[in-house]
C-alpha positions as a LaTeX table, in Angstrom:
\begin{tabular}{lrrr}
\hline
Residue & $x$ (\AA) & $y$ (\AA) & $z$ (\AA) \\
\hline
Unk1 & $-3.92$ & 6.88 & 14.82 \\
Unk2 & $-6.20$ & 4.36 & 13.84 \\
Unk3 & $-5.32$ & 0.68 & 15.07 \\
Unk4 & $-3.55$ & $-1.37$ & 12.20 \\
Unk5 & $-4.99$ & $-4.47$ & 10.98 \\
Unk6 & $-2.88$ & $-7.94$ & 10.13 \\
Unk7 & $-3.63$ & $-10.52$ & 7.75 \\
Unk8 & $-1.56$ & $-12.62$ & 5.97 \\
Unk9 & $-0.71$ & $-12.54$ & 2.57 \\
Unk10 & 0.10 & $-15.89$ & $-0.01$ \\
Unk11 & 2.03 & $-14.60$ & $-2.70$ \\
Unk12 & 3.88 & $-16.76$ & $-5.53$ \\
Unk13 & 7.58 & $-16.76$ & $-5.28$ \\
Unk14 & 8.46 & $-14.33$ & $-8.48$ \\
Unk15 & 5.45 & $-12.12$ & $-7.27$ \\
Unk16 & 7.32 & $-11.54$ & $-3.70$ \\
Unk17 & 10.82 & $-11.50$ & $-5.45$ \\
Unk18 & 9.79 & $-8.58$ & $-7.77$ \\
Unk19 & 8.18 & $-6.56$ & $-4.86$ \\
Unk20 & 10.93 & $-7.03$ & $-2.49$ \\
Unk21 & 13.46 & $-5.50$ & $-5.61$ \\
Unk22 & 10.66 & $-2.61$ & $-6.01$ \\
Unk23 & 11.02 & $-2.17$ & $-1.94$ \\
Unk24 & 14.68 & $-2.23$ & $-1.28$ \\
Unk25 & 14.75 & 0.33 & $-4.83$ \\
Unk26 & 12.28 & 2.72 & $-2.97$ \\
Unk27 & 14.04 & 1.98 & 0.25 \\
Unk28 & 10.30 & 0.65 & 1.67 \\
Unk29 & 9.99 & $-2.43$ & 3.73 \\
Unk30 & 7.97 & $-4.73$ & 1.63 \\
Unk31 & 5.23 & $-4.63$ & 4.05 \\
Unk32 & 5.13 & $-0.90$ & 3.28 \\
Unk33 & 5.17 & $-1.44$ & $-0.69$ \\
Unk34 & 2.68 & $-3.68$ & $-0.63$ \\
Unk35 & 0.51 & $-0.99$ & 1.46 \\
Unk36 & 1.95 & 1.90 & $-0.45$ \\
Unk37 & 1.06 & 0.02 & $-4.00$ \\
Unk38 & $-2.82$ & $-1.21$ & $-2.58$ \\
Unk39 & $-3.48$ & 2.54 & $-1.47$ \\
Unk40 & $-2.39$ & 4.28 & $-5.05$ \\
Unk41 & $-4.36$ & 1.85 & $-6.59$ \\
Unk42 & $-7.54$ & 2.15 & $-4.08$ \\
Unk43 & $-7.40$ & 6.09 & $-4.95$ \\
Unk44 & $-6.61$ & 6.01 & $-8.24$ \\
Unk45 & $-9.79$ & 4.28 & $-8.45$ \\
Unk46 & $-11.33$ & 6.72 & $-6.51$ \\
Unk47 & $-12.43$ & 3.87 & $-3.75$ \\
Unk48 & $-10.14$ & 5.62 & $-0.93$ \\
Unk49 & $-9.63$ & 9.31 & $-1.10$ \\
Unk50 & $-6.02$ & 11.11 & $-0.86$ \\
Unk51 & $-4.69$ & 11.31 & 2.24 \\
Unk52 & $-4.84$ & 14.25 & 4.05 \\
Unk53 & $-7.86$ & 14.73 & 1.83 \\
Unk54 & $-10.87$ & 16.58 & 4.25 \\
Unk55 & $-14.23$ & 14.65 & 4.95 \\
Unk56 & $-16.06$ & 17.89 & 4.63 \\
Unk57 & $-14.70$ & 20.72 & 2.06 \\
Unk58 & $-15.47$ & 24.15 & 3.10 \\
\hline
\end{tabular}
């Protein structure tokens, strides 16, 4: 597994209030919403591919 990076994150009070409902809802931590939420959006934008998705198709 590829080695994690950390960074840190300003986020405006309501911003980290509303994630941190959305997390404890989805039973995430809210470092793990945050990273689940930034992924869907990265592939849904088709800048990261799916997960488990192959590099080469055969």
């Amino acid at each position: 597994m590829a080695q994690r990076k950390t960074f840190l994150l300003r986020l405006d009070p309501a911003t980290h209030e509303a994630l941190q409902h959305w997390a404890d809802a989805d039973l995430r931590s809210l470092n793990a919403q945050i990273e689940f939420l930034l992924r869907r959006a990265l592939q849904e934008s088709g800048r990261l591919k799916p997960a488990g998705h192959a590099q080469s198709e055969e």
